[in-house]
N, C-alpha and C positions, 0 to 999 in steps of 0.2 A: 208362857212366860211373857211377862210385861217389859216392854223393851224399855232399855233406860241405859243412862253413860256407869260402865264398870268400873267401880272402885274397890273392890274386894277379889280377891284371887275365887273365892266361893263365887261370887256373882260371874265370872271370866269363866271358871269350868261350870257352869249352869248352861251358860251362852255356849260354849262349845257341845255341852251334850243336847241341846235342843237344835243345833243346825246341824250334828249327827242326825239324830232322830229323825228332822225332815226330812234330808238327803236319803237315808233311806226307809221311809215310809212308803213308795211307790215303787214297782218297779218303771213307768214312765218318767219322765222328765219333768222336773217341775215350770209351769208356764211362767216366765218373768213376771208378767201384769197380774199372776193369781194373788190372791192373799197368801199361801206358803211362799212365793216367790219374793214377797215385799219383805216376810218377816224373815228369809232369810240373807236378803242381802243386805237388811239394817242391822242385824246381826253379826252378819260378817264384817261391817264396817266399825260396829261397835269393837269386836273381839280383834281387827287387824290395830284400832285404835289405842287399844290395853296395852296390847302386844309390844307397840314401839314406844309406849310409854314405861314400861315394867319388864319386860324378856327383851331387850334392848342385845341383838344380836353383831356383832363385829365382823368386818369381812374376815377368813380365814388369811392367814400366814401363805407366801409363796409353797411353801414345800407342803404344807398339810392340801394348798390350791392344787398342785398338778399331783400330788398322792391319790388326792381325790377324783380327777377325771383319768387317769388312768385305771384307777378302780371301776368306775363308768363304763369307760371305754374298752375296758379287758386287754388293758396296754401292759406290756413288759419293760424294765429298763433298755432293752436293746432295741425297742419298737419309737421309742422317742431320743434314740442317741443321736440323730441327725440335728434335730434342734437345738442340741448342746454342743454339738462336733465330738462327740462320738460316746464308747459306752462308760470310760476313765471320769469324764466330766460328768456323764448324769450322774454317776455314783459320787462324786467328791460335793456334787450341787446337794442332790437328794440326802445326802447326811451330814450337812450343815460345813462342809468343809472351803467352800467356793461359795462365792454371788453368783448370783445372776448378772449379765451383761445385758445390754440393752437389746443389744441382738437377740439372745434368749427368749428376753420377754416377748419382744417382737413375734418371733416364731410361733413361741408357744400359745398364745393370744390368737394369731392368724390362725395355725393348722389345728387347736385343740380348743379354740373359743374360751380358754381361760380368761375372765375378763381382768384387765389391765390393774385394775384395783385392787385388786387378789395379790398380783403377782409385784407389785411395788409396795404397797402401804405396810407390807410387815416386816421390812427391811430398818430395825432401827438402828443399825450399826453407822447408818448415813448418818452422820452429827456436823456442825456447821460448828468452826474453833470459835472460843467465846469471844476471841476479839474480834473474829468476822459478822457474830451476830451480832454484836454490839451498835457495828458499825453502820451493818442495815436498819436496825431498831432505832436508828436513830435519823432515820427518813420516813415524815409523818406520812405518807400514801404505804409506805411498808407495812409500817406499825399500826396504822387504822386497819389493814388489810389482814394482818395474823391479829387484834383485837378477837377474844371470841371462842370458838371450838377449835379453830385454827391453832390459837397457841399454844396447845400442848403438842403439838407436832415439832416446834421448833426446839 
């Protein structure tokens, strides 16, 4: 396969079935400096390239975050009740009934490595009342500042 920038989903799974292929054409390892090792790491940077331009992936949601590493982890609701203060609160958290506290995060983050991102960014119930965002929007180091991908969060 002639390596080139992917524009086509057909050219993207081309690129993915030929750095299968390499990967396993050997049972050795392929040498970084070989020619299999060139063509597939400008492959893989073609295809992670696609990837974020087209399969444009979102962090998950707090609760779908820790459903997840508890799945991982082969946790039970009463295995992570301490990070919520007991087993009442994981369940009223885990089915949408309670926030998270900052504490929470905090925990859950330090003792299950959920990364922080996960576990705040899909909280959109946080809303700013529109005279208060007004009132920020209306200080130009603010408002230069959410200019951009920024502003759909506010």
């Amino acid at each position: 396969m002639k390596a080139k920038i992917l524009k086509t989903e057909l050219e993207y799974n081309e690129a993915c079935e030929r750095i299968y292929n390499l990967i396993n054409s050997s049972e050795s390892a392929i040498e970084p400096e070989s020619a299999q090792g060139e063509e597939l790491e400008l492959l893989s940077l073609l295809v992670e390239k696609y990837e974020q331009e087209h399969h444009c992936m979102e962090a998950p949601g707090p609760i779908e975050a820790i459903k997840f590493r508890m799945e991982q982890m082969n946790l039970k609701q009463a295995d992570i009740a301490p990070l919520f203060g007991g087993k009442t609160r994981v369940s009223e958290v885990l089915n949408g009934r309670r926030t998270l506290t900052l504490k929470m995060i905090t925990l859950l983050n330090r003792y299950l490595g959920i990364p922080l991102e996960s576990l705040i960014s899909g909280n959109k119930d946080i809303k700013l009342e529109d005279q208060n965002k007004e009132k920020l929007l209306n200080i130009s180091s603010i408002k230069d500042f959410l200019n951009g991908t920024r502003a759909a969060m506010i």
